[in-house]
OpenMM code with the backbone's topology and positions (N, CA, C; nanometers):
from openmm import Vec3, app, unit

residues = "UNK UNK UNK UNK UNK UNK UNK UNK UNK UNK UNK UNK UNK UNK UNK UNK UNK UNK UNK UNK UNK UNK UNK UNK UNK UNK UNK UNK UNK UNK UNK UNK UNK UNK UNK UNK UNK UNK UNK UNK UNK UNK UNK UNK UNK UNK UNK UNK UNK UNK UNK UNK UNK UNK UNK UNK UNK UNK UNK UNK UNK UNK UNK UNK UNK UNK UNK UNK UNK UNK UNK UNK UNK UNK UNK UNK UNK UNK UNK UNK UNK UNK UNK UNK UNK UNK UNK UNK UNK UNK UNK UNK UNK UNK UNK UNK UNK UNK UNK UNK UNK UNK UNK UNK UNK UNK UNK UNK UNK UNK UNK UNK UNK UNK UNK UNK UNK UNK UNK UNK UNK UNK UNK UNK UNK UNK UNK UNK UNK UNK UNK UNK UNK UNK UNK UNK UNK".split()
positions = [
    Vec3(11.4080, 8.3374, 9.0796),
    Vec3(11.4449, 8.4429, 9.1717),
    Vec3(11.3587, 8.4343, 9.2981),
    Vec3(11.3956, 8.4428, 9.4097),
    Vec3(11.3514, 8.3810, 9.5574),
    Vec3(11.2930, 8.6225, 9.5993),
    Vec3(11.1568, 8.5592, 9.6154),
    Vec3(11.1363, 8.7043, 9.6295),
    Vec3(11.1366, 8.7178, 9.7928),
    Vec3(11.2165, 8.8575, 9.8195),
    Vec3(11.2230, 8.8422, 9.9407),
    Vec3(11.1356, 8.9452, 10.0500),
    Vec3(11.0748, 9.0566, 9.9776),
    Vec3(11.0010, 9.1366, 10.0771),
    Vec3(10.8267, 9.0663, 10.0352),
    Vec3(10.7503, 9.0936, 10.1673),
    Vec3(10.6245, 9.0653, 10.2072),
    Vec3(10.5626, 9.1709, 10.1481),
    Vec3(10.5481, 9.3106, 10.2088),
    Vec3(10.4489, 9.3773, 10.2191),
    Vec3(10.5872, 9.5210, 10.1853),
    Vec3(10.4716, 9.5878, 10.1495),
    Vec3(10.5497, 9.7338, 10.0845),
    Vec3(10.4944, 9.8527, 10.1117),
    Vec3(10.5325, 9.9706, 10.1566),
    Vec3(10.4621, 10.1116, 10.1479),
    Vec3(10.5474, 10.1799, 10.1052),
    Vec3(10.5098, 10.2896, 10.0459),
    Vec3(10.6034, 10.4483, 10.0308),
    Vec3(10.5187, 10.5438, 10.1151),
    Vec3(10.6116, 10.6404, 10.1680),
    Vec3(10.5225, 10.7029, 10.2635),
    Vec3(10.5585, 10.9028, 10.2075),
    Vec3(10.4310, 11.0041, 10.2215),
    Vec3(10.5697, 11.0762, 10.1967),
    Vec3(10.5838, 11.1293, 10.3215),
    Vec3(10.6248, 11.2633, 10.3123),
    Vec3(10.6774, 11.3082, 10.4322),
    Vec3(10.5686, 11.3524, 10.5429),
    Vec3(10.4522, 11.4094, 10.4954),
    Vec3(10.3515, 11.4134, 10.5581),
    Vec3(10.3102, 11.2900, 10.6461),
    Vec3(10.3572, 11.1852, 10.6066),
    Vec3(10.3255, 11.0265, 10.6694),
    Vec3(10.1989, 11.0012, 10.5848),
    Vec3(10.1488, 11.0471, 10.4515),
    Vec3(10.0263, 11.0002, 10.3966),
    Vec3(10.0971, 10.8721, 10.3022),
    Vec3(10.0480, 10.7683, 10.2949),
    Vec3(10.0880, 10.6494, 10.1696),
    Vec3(10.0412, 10.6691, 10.0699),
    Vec3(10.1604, 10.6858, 9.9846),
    Vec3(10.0959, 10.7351, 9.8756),
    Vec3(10.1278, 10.5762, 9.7679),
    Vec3(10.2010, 10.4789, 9.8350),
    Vec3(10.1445, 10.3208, 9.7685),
    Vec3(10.1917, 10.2494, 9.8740),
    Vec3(10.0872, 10.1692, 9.8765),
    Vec3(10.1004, 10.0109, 9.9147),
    Vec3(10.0785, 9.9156, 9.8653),
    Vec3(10.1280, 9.7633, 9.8651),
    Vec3(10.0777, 9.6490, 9.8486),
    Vec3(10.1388, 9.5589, 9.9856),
    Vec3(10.0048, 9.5081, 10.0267),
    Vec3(10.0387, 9.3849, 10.1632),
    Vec3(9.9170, 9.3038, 10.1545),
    Vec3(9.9247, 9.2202, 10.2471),
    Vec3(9.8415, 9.0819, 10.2507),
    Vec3(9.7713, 9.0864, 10.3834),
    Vec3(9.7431, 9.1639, 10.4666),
    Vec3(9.6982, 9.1994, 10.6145),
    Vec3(9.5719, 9.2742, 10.5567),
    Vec3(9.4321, 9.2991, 10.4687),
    Vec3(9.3737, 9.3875, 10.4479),
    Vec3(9.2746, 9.4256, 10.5852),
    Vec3(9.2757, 9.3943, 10.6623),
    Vec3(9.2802, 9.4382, 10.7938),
    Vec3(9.3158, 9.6247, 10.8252),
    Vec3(9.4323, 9.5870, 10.8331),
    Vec3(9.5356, 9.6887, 10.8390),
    Vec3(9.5187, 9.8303, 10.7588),
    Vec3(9.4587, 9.9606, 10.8226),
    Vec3(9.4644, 10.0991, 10.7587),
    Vec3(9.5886, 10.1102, 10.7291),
    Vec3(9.6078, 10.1218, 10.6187),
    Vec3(9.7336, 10.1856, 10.5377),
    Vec3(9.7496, 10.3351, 10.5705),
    Vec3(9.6565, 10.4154, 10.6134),
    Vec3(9.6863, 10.5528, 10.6441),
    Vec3(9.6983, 10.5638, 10.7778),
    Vec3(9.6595, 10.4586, 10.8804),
    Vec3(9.7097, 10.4649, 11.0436),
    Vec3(9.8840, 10.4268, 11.0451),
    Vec3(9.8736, 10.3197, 10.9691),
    Vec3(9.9915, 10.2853, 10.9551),
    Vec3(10.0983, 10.3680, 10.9421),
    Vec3(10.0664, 10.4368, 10.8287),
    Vec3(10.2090, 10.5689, 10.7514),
    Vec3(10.2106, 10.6461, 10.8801),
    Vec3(10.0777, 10.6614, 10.9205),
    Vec3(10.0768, 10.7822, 11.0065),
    Vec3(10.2359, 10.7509, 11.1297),
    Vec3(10.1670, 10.5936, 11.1876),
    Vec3(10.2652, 10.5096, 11.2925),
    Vec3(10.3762, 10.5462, 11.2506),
    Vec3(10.4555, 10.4560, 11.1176),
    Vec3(10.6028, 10.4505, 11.1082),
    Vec3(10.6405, 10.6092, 11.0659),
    Vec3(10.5544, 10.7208, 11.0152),
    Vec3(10.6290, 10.8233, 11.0349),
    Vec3(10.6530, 10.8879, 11.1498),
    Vec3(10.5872, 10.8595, 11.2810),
    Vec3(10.6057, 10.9172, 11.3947),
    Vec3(10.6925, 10.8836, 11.4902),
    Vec3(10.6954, 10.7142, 11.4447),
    Vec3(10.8046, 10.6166, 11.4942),
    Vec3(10.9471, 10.6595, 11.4003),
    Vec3(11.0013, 10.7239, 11.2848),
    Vec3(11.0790, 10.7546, 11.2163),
    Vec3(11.1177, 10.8346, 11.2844),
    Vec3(11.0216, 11.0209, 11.3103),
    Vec3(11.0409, 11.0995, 11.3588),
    Vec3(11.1274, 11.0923, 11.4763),
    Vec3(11.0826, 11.0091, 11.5730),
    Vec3(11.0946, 11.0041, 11.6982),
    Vec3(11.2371, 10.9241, 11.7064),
    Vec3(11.3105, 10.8693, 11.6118),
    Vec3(11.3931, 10.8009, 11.5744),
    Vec3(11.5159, 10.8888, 11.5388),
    Vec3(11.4792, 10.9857, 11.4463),
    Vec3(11.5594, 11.0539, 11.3978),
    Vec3(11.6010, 11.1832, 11.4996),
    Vec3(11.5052, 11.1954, 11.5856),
    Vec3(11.5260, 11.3330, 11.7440),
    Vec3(11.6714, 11.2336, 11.7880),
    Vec3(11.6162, 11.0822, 11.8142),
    Vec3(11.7357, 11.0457, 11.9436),
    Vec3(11.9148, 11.0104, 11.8484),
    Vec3(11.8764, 10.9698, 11.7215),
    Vec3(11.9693, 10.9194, 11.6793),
    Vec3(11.9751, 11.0100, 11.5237),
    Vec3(12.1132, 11.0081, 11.5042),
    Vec3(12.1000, 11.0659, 11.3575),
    Vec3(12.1089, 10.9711, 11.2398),
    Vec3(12.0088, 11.0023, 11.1682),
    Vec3(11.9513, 10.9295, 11.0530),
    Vec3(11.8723, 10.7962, 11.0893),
    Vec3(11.7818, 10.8174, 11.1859),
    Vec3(11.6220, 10.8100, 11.2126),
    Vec3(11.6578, 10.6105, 11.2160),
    Vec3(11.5122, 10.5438, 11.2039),
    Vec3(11.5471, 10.4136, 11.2998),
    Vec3(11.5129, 10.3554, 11.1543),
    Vec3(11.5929, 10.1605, 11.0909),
    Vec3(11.6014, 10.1531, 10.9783),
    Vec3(11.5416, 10.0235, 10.9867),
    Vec3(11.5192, 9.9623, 11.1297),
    Vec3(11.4171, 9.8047, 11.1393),
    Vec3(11.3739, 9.8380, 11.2506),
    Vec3(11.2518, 9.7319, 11.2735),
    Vec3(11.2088, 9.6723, 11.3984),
    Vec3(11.1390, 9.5843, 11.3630),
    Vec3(11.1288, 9.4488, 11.4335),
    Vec3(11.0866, 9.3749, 11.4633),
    Vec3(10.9648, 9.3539, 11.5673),
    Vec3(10.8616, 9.2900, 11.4900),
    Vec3(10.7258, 9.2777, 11.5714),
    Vec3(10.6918, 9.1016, 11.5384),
    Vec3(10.6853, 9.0581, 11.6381),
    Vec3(10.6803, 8.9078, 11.6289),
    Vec3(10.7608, 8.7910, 11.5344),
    Vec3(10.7353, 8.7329, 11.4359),
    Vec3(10.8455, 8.6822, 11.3416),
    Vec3(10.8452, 8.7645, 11.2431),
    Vec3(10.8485, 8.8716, 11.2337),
    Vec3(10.8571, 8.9311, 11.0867),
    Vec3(10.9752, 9.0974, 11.1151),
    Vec3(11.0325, 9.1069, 11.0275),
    Vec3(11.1297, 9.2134, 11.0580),
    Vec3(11.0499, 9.3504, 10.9534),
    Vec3(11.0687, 9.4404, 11.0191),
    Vec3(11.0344, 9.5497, 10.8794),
    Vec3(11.1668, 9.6606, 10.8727),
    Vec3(11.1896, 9.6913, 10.7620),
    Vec3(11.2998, 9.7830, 10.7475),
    Vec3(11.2293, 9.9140, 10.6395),
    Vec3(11.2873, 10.0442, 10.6914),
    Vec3(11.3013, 10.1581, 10.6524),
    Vec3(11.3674, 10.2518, 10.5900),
    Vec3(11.3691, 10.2742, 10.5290),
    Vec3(11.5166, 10.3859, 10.4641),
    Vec3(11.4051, 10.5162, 10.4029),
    Vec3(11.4393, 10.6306, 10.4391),
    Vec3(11.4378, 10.7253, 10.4176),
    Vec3(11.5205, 10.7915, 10.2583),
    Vec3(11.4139, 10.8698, 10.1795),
    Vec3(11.5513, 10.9228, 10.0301),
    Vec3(11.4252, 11.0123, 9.9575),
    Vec3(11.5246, 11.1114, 9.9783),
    Vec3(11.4154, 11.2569, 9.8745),
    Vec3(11.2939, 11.2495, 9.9563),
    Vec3(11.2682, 11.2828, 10.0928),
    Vec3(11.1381, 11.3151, 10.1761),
    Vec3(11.0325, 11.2046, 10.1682),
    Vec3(11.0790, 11.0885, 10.1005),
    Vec3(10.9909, 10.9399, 10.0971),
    Vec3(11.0346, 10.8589, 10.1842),
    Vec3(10.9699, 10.7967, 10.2562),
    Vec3(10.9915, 10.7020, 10.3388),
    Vec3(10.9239, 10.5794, 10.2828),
    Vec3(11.0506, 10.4238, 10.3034),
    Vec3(11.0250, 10.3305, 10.2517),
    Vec3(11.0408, 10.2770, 10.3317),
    Vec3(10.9176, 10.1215, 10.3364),
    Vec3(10.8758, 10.0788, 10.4588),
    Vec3(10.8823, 9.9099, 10.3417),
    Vec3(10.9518, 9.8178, 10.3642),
    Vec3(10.9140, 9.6875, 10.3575),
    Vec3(10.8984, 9.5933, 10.5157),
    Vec3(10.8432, 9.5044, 10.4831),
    Vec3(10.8848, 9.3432, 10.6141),
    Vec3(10.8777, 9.2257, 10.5032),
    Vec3(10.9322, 9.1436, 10.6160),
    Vec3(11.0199, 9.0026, 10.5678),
    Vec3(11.0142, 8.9067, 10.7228),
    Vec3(11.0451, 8.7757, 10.6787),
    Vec3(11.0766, 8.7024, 10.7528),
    Vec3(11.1885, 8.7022, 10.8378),
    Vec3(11.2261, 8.7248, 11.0151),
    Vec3(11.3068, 8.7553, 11.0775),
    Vec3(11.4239, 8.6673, 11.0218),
    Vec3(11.4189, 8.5551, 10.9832),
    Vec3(11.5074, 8.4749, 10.9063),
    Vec3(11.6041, 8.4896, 10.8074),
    Vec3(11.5577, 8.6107, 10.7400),
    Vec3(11.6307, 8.6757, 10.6238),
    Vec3(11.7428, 8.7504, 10.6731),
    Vec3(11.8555, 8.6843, 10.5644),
    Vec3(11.9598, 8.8040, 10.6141),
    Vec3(11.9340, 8.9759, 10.5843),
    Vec3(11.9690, 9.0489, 10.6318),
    Vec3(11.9251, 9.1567, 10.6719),
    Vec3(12.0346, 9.2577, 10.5277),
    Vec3(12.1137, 9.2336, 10.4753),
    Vec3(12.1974, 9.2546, 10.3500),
    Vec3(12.1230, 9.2302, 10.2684),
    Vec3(12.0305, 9.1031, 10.2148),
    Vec3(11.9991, 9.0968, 10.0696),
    Vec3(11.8636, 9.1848, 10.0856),
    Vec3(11.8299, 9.1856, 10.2382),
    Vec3(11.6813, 9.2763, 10.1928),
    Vec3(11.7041, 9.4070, 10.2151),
    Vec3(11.8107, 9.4738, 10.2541),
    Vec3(11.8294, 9.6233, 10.2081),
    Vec3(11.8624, 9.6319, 10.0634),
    Vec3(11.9697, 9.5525, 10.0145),
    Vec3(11.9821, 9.5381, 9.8831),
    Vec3(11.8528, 9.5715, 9.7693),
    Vec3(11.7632, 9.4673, 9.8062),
    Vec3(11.6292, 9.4290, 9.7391),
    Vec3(11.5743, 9.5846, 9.7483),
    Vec3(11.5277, 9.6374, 9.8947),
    Vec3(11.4608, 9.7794, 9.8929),
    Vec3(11.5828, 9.8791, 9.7953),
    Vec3(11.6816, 9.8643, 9.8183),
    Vec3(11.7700, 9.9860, 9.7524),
    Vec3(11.6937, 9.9845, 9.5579),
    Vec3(11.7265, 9.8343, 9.5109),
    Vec3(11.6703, 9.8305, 9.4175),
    Vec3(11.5323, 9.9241, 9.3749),
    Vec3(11.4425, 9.8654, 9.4906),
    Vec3(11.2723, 9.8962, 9.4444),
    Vec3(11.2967, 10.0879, 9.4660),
    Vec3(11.3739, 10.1112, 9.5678),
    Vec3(11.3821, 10.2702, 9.5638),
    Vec3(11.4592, 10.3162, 9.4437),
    Vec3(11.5291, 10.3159, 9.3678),
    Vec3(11.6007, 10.3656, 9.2845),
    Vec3(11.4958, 10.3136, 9.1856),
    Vec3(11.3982, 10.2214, 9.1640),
    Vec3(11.2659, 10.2233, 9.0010),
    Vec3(11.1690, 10.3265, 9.0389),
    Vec3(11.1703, 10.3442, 9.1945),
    Vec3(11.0485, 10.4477, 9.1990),
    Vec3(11.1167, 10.5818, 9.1249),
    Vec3(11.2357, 10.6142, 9.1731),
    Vec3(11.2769, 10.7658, 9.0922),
    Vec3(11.3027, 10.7304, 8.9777),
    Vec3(11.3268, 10.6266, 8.9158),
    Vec3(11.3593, 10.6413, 8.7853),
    Vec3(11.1969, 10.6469, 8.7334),
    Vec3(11.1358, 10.5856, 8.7702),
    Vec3(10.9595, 10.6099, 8.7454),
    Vec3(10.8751, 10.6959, 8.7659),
    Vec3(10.9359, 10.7593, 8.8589),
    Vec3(10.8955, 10.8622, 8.9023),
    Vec3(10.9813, 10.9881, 8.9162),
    Vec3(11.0742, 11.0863, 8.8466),
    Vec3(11.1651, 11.1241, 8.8490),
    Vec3(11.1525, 11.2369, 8.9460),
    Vec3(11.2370, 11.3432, 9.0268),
    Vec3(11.2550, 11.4471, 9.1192),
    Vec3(11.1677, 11.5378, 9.0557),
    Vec3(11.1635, 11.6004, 8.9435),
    Vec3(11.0652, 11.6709, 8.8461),
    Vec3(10.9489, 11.6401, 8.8425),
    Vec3(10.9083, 11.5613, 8.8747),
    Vec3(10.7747, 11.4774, 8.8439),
    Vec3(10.6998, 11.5075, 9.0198),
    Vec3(10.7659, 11.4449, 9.1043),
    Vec3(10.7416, 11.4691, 9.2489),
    Vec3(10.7531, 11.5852, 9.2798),
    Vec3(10.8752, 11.6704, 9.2222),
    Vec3(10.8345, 11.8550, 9.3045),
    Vec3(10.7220, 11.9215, 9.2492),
    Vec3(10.6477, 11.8690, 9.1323),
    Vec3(10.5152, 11.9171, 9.1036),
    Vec3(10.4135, 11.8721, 9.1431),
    Vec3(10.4137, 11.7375, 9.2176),
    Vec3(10.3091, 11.6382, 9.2443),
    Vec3(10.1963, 11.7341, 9.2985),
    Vec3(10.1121, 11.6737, 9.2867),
    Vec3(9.9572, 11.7939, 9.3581),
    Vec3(9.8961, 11.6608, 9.5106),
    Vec3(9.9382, 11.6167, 9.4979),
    Vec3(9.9202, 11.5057, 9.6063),
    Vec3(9.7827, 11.3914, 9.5769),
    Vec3(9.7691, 11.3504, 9.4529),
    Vec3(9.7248, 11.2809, 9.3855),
    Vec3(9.7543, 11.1505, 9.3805),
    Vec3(9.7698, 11.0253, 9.4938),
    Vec3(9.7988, 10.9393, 9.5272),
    Vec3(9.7903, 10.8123, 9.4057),
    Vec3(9.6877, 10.8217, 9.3160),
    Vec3(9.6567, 10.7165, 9.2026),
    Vec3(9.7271, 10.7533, 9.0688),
    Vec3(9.8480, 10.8681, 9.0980),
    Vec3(9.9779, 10.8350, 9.0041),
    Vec3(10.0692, 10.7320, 9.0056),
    Vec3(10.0791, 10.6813, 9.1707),
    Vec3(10.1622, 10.5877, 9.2285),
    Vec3(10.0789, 10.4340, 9.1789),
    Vec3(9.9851, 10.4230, 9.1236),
    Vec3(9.9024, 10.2747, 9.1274),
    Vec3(10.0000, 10.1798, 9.0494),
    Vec3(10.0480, 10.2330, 8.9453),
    Vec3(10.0870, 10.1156, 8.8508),
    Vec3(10.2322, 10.0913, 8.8829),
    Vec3(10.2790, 10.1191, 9.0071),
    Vec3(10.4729, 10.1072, 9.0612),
    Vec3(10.4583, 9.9841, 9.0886),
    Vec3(10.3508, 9.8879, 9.1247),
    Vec3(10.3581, 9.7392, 9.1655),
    Vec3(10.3870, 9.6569, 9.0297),
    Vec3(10.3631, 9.7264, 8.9115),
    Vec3(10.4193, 9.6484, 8.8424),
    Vec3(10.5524, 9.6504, 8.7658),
    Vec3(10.5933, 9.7499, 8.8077),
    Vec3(10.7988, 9.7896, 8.7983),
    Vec3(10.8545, 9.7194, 8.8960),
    Vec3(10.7832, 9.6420, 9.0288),
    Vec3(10.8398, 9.6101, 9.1355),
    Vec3(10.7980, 9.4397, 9.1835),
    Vec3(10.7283, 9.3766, 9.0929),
    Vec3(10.6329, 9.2757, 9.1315),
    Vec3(10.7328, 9.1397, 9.1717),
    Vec3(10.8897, 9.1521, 9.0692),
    Vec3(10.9497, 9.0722, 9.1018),
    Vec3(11.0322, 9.0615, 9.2333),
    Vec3(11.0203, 9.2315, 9.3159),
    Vec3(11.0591, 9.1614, 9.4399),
    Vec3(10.9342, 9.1217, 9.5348),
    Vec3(10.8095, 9.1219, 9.5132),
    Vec3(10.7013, 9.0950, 9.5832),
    Vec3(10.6981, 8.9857, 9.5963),
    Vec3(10.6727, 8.9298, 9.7603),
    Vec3(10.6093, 8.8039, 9.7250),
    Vec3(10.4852, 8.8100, 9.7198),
    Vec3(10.4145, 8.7179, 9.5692),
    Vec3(10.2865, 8.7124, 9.6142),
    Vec3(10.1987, 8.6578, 9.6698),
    Vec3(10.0691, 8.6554, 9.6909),
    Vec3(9.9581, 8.5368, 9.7686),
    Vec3(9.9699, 8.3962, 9.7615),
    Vec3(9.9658, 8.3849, 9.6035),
    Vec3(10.0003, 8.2639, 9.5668),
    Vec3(10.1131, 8.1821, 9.6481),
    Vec3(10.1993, 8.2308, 9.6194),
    Vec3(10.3613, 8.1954, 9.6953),
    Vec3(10.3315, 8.1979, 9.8519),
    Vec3(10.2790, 8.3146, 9.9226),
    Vec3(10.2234, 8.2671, 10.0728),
    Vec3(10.1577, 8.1470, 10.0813),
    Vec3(10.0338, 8.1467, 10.0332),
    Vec3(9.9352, 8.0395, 10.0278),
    Vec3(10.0235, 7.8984, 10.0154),
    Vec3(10.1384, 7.9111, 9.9423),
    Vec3(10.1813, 7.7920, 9.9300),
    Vec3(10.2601, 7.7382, 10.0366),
    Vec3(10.3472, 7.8286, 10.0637),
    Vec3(10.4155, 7.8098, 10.2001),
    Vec3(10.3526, 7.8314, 10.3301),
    Vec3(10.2308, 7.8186, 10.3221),
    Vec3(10.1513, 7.8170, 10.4302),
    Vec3(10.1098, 7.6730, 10.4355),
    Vec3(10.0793, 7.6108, 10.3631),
    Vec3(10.0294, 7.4824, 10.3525),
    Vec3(10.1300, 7.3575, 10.2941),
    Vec3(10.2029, 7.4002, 10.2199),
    Vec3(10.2972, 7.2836, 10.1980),
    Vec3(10.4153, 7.2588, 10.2454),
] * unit.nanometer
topology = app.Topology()
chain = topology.addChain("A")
for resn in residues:
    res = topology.addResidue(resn, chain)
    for name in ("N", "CA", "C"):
        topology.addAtom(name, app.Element.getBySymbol(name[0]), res)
């Protein structure tokens, strides 16, 4: 199976991340949420039902919004843009089944409930390994 998203967040509505996994550890994960929720926001004023990619150098990132979570993958601009909504539709529908509506309207905002979703989701990840390789070979 050819994994097709890079890097992953869930955001909630507040714009706090309540998971990530990416390969940039550089990168604040809480500036970030903060960014694409303001960039969402500001998305959703001009257009209805808020902005669902953008592109920043070769890499595409896509968004979808569901139950006050915002889902944030990127990918290679190369990818058709069908199998990787597909792929996110997937990883969003294990988070509620993993996490069910009942479970989230009680949440206390306890972010290290979300830790172990990378491994309900690992097969669409790509991992290091797999970078590392296609970086060099």
């Amino acid at each position: 199976m050819v994994k097709l998203l890079q890097d992953f967040w869930i955001l909630s509505e507040a714009g706090i991340v309540i998971f990530h996994r990416y390969f940039d550890k550089t990168l604040d994960e809480q500036l970030f949420g903060g960014l694409l929720t303001a960039l969402n926001t500001f998305a959703e004023e001009l257009e209805k039902g808020g902005m669902s990619n953008f592109e920043l150098s070769n890499t595409r990132f896509y968004m979808k919004k569901k139950n006050t979570f915002l889902f944030v993958t990127n990918t290679k601009k190369k990818l058709k843009p069908k199998k990787v909504i597909q792929e996110l539709d997937i990883i969003i529908e294990s988070f509620f089944e993993f996490y069910p509506l009942e479970i989230l309207k009680n949440w206390n905002g306890d972010i290290s409930i979300f830790m172990n979703f990378e491994n309900k989701i690992e097969d669409s990840l790509e991992n290091t390994v797999d970078k590392f390789e296609k970086a060099f070979w």
